[in-house]
FILUMBA-392791 format. One line per 10 residues: number of its first residue (from 1); their letters; for each residue y, x, z of C-alpha. Coordinates in Angstrom, 1 decimal, always signed. Each point is the difference from the previous one (the first is absolute). Layout:
N
NUM> A> Y X Z ~ ...
This chain:
335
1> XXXXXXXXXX> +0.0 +0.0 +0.0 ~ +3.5 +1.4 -0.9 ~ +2.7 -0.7 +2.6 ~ +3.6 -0.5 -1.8 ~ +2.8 -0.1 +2.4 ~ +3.6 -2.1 -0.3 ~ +3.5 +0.8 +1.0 ~ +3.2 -1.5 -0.2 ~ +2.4 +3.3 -0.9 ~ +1.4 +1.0 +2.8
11> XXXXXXXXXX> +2.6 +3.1 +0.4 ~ -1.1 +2.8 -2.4 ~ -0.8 +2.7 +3.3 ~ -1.8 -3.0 +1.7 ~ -2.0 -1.1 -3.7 ~ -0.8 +4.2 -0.1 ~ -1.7 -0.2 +3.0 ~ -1.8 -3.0 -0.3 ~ -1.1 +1.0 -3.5 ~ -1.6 +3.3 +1.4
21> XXXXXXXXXX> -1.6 -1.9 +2.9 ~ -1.5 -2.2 -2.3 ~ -1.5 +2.6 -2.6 ~ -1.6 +2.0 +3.3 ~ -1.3 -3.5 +1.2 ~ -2.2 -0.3 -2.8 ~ +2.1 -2.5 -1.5 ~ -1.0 +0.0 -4.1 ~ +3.4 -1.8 -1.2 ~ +3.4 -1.0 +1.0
31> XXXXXXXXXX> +1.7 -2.7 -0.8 ~ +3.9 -1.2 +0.5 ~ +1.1 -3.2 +0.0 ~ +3.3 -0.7 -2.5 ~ +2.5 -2.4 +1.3 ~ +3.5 +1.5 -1.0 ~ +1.7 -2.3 +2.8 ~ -2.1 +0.2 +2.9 ~ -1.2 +4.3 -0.4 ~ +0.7 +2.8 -1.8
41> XXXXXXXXXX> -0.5 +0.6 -3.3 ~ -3.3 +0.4 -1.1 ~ -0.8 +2.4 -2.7 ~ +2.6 +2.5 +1.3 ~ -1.8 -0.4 +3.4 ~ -3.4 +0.8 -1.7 ~ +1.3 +3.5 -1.6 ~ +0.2 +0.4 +4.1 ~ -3.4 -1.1 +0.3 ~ -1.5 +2.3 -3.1
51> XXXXXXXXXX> +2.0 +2.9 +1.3 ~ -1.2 +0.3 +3.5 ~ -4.1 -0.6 -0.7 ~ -2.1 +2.2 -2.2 ~ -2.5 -2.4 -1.3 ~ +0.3 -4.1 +0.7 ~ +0.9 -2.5 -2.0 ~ +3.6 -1.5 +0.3 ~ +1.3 -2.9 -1.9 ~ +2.1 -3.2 +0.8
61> XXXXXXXXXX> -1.6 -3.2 +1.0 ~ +1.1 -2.4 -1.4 ~ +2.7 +0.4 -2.6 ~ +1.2 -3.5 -1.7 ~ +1.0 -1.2 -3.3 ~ +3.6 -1.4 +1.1 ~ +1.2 +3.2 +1.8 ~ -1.4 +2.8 -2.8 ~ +0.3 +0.0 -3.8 ~ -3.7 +1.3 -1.0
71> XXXXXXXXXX> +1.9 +2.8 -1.8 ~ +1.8 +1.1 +3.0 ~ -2.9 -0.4 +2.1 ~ -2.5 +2.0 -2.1 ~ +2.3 +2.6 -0.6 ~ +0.3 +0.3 +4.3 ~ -3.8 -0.1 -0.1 ~ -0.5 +2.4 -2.6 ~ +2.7 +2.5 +1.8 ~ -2.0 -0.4 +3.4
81> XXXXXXXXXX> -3.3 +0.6 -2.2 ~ +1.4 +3.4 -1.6 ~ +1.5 +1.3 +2.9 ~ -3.3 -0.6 +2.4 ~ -2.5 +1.5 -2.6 ~ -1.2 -3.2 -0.6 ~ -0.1 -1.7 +3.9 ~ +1.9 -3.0 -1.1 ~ -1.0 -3.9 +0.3 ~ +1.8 -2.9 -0.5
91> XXXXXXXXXX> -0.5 -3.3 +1.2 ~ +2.4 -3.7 -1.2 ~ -0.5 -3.4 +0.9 ~ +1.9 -3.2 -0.5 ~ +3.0 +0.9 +2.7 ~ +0.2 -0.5 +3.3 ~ +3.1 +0.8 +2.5 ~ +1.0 +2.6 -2.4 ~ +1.5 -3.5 -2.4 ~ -0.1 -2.7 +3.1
101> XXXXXXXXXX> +3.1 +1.9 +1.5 ~ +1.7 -0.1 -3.5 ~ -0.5 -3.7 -0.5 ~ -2.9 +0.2 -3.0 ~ -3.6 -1.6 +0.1 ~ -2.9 +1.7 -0.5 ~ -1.1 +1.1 -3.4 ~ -2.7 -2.5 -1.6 ~ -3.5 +1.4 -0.8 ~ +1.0 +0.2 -4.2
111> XXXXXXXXXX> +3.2 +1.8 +1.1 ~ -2.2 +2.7 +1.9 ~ -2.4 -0.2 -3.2 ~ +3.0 +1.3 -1.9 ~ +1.0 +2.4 +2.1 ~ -3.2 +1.6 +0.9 ~ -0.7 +0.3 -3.9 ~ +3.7 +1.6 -0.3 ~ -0.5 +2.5 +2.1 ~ -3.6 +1.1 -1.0
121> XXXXXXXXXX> +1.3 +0.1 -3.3 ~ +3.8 +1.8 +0.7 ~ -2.9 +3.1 +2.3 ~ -2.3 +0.3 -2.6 ~ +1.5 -0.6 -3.5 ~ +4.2 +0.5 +0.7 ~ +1.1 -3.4 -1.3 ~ -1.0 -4.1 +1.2 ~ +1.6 -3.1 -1.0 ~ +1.1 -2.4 +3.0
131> XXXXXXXXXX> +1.8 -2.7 +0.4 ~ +0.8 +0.2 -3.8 ~ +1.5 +3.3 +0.1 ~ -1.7 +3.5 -1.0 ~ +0.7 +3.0 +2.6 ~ -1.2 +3.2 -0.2 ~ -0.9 +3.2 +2.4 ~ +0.0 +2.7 -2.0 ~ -1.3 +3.2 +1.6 ~ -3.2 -1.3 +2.1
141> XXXXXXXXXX> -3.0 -1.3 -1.6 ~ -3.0 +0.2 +3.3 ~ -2.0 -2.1 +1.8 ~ +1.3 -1.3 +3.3 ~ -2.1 -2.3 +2.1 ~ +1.7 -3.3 +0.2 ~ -1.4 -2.2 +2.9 ~ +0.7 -4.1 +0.1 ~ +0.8 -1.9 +2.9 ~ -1.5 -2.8 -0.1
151> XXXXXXXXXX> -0.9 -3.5 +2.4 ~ -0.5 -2.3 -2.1 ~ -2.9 -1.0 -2.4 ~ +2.1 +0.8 -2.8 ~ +1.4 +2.7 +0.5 ~ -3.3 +1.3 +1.4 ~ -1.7 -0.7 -3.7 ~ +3.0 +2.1 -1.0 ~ -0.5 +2.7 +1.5 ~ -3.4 +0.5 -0.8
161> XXXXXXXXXX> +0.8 -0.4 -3.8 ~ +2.4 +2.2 -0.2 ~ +1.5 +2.3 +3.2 ~ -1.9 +3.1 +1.3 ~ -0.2 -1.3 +3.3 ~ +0.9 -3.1 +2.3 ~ +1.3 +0.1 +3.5 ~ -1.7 -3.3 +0.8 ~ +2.2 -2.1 +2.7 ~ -2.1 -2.7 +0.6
171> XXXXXXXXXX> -1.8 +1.0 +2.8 ~ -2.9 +0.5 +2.1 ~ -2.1 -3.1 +0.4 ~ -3.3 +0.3 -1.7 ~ +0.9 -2.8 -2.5 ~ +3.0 +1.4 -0.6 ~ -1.4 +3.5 -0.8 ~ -2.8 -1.6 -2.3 ~ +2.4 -2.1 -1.8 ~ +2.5 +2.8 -0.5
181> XXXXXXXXXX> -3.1 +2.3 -1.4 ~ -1.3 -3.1 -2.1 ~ +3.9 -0.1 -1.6 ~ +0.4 +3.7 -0.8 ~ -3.5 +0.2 -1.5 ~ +1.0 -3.1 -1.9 ~ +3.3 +1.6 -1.6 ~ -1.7 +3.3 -0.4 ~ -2.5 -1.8 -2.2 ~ +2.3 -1.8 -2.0
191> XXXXXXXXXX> +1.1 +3.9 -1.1 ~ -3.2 +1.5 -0.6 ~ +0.1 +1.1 +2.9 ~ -2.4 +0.8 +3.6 ~ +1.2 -0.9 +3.3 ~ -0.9 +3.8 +0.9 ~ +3.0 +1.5 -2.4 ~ +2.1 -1.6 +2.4 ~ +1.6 +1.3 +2.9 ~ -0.3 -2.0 +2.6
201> XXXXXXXXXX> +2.4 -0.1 +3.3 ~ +0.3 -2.4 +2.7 ~ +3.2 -0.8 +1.9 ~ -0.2 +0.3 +3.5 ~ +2.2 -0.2 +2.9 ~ -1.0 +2.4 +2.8 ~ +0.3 +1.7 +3.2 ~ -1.7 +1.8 +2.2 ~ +0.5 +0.5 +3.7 ~ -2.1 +1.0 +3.4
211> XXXXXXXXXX> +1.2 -3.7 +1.0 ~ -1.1 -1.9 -2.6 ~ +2.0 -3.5 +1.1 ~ +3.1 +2.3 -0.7 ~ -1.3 +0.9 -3.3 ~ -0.1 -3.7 -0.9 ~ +3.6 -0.9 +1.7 ~ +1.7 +2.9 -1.9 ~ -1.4 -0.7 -3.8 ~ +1.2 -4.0 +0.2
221> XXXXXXXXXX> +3.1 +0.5 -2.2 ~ -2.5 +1.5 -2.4 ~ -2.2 -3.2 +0.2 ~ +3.3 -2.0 -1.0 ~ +0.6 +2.0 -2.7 ~ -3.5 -0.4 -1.4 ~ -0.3 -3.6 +0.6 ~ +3.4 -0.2 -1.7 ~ -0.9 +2.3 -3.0 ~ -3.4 -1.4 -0.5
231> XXXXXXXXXX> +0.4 -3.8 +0.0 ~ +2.9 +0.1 -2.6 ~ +0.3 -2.5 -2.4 ~ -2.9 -2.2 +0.9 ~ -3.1 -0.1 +2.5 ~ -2.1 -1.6 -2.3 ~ -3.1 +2.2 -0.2 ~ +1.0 +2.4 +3.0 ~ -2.8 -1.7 +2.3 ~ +3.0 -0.6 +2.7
241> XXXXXXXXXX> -1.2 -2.5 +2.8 ~ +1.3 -3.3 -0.7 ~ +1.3 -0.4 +3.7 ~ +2.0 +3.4 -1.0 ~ +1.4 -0.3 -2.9 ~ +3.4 -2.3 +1.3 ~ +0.3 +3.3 +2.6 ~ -0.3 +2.4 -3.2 ~ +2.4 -2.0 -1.7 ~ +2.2 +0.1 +3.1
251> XXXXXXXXXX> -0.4 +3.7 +0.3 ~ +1.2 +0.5 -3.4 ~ +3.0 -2.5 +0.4 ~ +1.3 +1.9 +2.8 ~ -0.8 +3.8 -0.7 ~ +3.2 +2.6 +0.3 ~ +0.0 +2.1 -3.4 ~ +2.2 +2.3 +1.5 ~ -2.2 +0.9 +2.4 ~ -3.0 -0.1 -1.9
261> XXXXXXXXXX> -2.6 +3.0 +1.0 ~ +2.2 +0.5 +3.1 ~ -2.3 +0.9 +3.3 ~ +3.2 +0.1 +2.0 ~ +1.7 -3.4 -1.2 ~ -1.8 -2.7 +2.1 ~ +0.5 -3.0 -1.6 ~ -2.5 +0.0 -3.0 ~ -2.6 +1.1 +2.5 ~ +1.2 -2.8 +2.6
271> XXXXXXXXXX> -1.0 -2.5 -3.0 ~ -3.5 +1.2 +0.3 ~ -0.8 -0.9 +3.4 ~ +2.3 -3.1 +0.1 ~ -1.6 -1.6 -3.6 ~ -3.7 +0.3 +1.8 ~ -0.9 +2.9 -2.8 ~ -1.1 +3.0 +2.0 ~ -3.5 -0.2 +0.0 ~ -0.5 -1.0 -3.3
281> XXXXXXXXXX> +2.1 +2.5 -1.4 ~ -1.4 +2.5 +2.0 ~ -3.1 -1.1 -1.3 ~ +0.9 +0.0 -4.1 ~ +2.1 +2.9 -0.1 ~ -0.2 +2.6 +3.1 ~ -1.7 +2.4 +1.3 ~ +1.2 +0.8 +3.5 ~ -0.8 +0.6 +3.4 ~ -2.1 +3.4 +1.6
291> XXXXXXXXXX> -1.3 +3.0 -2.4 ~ -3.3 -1.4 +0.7 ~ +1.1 -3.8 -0.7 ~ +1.5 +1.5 -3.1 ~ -3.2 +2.1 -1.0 ~ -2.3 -3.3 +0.2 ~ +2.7 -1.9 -2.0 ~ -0.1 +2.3 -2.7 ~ -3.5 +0.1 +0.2 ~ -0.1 -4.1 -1.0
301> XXXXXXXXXX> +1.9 +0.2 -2.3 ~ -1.6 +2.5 -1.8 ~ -3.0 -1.7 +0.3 ~ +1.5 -3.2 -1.9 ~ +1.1 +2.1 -2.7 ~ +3.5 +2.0 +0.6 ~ -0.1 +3.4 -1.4 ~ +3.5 +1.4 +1.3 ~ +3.0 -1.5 +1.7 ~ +3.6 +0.3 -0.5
311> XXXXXXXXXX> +1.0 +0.3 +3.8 ~ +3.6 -1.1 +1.1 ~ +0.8 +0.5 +3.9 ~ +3.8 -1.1 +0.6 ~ -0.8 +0.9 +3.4 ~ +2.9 +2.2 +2.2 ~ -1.6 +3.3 +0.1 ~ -1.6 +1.0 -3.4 ~ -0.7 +3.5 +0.9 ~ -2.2 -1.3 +2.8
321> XXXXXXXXXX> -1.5 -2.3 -2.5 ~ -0.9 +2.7 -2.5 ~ -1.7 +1.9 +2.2 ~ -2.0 -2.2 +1.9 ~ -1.0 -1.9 -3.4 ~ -0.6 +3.3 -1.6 ~ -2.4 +1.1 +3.3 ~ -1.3 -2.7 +1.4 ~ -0.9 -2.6 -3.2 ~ -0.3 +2.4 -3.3
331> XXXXX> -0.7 +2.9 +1.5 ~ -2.9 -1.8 +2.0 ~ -1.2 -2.2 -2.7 ~ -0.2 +3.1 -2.3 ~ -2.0 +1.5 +2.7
């Protein structure tokens, strides 16, 4: 199992140190989130990332098709790629906080299509049409990996047709997992393709901690933000208890962009608790509590089919995160 880790940029000396930590860890790629109005920005953050490892993966996660022309995007990409020797991933989705806190909706599953098929094409062969225009990027012509984000059935399919990896944010439920699997396999066929040229990652929110209750009270504003993320547009196919689904609903009414991903702002982790969601949330999306709770949850999930997870911990101290994730769960899985 590969272990991807997620940070929201931070200061560059603080994103150094994290970035080392997490290449000694064990860690195998690192991904930072891009929301212009809430953190710093991302790709100049990553040339921070690239610069102070020797050997992981960096790459943003997600970008979106409101925020980035594919032109300027791939030619960011590409930069990161030929600076790194070759380290650099990039993952885009449909938009989340990065175009909530400028007033857009997210982008529709044909408007990804188009994007996705834009910036395969601007990486590999220097010139795409989208959105009826031709643009060009004249002096790269590689292979980057480019991962989809995907939730929904759709954009699941999607993936699997045509992206060289999904971060799958559905969750952790066996039906959800098998569902998810069924939908990539589905899309991958529809391309010619097998589920296994796909690289499959699994979005979790996690923390570890010697008192595991803590572990669970510090990742709630990452819940919200999952349940918020993940139940866009409809809950139609999402397997969401019906006796849930006006909280969800209420969840997402409510939820603070601005703070979005924000362990220290209480009030999108308040919702949590208040809305009844904790332990089902918990439940589909986390892993939290002791090394050893963490360890068996790992274990399950591997069990019902999750190869490697894409770990976000907005928790208050990261380095103490790294380490103990890094010693105590991979390092003791591996052993």
């Amino acid at each position: 199992m590969k272990h991807g880790i997620v940070f929201t940029p931070p200061d560059p000396a603080t994103l150094a140190e994290w970035s080392r930590l997490s290449e000694e860890a064990g860690f195998d790629v690192i991904w930072l989130a891009d929301s212009q109005s809430l953190f710093r920005e991302v790709f100049t953050s990553l040339a921070i990332c690239l610069q102070n490892t020797k050997n992981i993966a960096c790459g943003p996660c997600v970008i979106n098709p409101i925020t980035r022309h594919p032109a300027v995007a791939a030619s960011a990409i590409a930069t990161l790629h030929e600076s790194s020797g070759g380290r650099a991933v990039l993952g885009l989705g449909s938009g989340d906080s990065a175009i909530l806190n400028l007033g857009h909706r997210p982008s529709k599953v044909a408007e990804v299509r188009e994007y996705l098929i834009a910036l395969r094409q601007l990486l590999e062969e220097g010139q795409a049409e989208y959105q009826g225009r031709t643009c060009l990027l004249q002096w790269f012509k590689k292979r980057v990996p480019l991962l989809l984000s995907a939730e929904g059935p759709r954009m699941l399919r999607l993936a699997g047709e045509l992206a060289d990896g999904v971060i799958v944010g559905t969750g952790f439920t066996p039906e959800m997992v098998r569902d998810s699997l069924a939908y990539i396999e589905e899309g991958a066929r529809s391309a010619g393709r097998k589920i296994e040229e796909v690289d499959i990652w699994w979005f979790a929110k996690v923390h570890v901690h010697e008192d595991g209750e803590r572990a669970r009270e510090e990742i709630r504003a990452g819940l919200a933000g999952s349940a918020h993320h993940s139940f866009n547009f409809t809950l139609e196919g999402k397997n969401v208890p019906s006796d849930l689904a006006e909280p969800i609903l209420e969840l997402r009414r409510r939820y603070v962009f601005t703070e979005h991903a924000m362990a220290e702002k209480p009030r999108n982790a308040e919702l949590v608790d208040e809305l009844g969601l904790r332990d089902f949330l918990l439940d589909r999306f986390a892993i939290a509590g002791t090394p050893a709770e963490c360890r068996a949850r790992v274990k399950e999930l591997a069990a019902l089919g999750v190869e490697n997870l894409r770990v976000t911990a907005h928790v208050p101290d990261r380095p103490a995160f790294i380490r103990l994730w890094g010693e105590e769960v991979m390092g003791k899985l591996a052993d």
